[in-house]
C-alpha positions as a Markdown table, in Angstrom:
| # | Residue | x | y | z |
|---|---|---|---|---|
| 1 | Unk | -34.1 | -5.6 | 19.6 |
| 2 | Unk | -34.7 | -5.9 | 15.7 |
| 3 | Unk | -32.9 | -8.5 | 14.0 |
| 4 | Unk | -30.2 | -6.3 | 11.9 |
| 5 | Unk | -30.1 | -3.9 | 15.4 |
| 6 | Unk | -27.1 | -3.9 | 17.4 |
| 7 | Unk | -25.7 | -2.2 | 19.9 |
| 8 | Unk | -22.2 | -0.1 | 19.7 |
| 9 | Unk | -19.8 | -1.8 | 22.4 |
| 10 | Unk | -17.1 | 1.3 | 23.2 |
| 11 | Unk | -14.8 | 0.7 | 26.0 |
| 12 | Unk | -14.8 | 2.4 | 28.8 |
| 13 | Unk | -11.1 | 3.7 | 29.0 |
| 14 | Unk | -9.2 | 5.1 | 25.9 |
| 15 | Unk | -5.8 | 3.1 | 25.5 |
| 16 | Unk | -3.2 | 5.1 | 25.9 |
| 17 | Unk | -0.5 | 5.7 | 22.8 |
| 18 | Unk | 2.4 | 4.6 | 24.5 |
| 19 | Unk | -0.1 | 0.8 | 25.0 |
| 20 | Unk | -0.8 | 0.8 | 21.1 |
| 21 | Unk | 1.8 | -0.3 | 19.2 |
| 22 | Unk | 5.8 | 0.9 | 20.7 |
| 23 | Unk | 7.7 | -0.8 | 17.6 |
| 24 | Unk | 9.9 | 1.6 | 17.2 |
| 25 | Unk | 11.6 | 3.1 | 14.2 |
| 26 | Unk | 13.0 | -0.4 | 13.4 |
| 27 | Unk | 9.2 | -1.4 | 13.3 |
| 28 | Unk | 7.9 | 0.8 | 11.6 |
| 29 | Unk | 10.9 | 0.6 | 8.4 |
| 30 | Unk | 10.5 | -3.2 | 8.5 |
| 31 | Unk | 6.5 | -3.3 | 8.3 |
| 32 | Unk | 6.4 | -0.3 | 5.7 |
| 33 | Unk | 9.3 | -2.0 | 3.6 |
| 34 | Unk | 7.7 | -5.4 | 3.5 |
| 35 | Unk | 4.2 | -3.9 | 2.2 |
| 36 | Unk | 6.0 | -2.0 | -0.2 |
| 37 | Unk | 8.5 | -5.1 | -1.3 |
| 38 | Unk | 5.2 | -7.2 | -1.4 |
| 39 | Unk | 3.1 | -4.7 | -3.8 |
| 40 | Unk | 5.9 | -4.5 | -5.7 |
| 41 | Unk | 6.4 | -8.4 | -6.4 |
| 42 | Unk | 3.0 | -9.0 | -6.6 |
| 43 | Unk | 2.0 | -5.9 | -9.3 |
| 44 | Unk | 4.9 | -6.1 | -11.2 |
| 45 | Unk | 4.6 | -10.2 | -12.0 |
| 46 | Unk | 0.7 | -9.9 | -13.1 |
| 47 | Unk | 1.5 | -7.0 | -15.1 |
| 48 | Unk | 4.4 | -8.2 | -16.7 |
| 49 | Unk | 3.0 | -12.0 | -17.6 |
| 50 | Unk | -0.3 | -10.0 | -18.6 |
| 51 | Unk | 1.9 | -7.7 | -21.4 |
| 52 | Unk | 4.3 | -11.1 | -22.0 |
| 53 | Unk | 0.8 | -13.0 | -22.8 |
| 54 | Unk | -1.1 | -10.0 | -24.8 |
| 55 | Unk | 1.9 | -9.6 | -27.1 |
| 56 | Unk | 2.3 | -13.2 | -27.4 |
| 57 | Unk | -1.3 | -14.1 | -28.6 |
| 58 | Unk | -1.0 | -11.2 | -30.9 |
| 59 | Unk | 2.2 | -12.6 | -32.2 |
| 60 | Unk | 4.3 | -8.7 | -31.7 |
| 61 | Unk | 7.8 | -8.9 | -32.5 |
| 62 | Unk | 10.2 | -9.5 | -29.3 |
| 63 | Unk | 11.2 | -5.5 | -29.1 |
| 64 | Unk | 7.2 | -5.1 | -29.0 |
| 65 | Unk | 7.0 | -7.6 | -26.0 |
| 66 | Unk | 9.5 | -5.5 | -24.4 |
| 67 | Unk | 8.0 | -2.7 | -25.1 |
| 68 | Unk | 4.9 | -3.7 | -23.9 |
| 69 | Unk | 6.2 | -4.7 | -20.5 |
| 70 | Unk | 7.7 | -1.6 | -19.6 |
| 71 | Unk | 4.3 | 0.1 | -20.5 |
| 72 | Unk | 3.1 | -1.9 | -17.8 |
| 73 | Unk | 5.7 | -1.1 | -15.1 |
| 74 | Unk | 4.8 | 2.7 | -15.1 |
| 75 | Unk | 1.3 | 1.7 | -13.3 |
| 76 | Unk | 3.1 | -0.9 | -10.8 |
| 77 | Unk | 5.9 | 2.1 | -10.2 |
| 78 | Unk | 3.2 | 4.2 | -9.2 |
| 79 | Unk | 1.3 | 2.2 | -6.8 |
| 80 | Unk | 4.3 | 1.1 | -5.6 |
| 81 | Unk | 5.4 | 4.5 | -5.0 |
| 82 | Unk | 2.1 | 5.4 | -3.4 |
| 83 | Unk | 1.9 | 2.1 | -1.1 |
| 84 | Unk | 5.5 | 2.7 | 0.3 |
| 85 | Unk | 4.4 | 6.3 | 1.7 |
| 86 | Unk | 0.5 | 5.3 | 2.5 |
| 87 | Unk | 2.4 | 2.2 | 4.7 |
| 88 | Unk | 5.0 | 4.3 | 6.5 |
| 89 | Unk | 2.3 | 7.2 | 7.2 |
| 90 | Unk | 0.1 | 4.0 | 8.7 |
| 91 | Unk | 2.7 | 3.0 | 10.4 |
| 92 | Unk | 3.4 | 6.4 | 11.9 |
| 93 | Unk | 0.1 | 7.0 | 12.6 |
| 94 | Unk | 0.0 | 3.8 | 14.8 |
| 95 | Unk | 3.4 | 4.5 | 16.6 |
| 96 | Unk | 1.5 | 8.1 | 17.9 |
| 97 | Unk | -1.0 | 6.1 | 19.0 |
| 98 | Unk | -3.5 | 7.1 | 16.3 |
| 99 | Unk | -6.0 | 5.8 | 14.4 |
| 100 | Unk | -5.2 | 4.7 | 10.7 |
| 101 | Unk | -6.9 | 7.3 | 8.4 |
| 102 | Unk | -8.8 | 7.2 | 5.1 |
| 103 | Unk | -6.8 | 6.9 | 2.6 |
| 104 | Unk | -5.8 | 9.4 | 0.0 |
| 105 | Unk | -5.0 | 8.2 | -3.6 |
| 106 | Unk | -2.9 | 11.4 | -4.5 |
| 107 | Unk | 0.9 | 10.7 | -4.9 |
| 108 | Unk | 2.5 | 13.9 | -3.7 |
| 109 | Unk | -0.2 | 13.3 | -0.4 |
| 110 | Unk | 2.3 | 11.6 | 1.6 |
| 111 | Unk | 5.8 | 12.2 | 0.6 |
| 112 | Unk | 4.8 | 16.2 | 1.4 |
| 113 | Unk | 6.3 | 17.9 | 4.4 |
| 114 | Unk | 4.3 | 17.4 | 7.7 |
| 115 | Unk | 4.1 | 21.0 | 9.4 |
């Protein structure tokens, strides 16, 4: 065997859904809130202190500041907005006993309808 060969190691037996993850509803609210609380905490500091310390070394008026750092929330809205459904679809995904699936960075992709 070459040095960057390797061999694929597959199991033998496919677990079954009900084995995977059986959270429940609960589960899935609590791990798809926390993501979504987290994102939200975490974008919205760094891009408010980023505005707070642009308009600051510039020397903008207070109202500018302000200004400034709601600019910056419409971005953290969005990805907010996107991680809460991309983390609930995950975490629906897992409860079926499904694979997690490539992402899609479109908003309206997971708050649509399922058919």
């Amino acid at each position: 065997m070459a040095a960057m060969e390797q061999e694929l190691i597959t199991p033998e037996k496919s677990p079954t859904g009900a084995q995977h993850h059986g959270t429940g509803f609960l589960g899935c609210v609590l791990a798809a809130s926390g993501a979504t609380v987290a994102t939200f905490c975490l974008l919205g500091s760094a891009a408010a202190a980023t505005a707070w310390a642009l308009a600051s070394m510039l020397g903008l008026p207070e109202y500018l500041t302000w200004a400034a750092v709601a600019l910056a929330a419409l971005p953290v809205i969005w990805a907010t907005a996107w991680v809460a459904g991309r983390a609930w679809h995950v975490e629906q995904r897992l409860e079926d006993g499904l694979d997690v699936d490539v992402p899609v960075f479109s908003m309206t992709h997971y708050f649509r309808k399922k058919s």
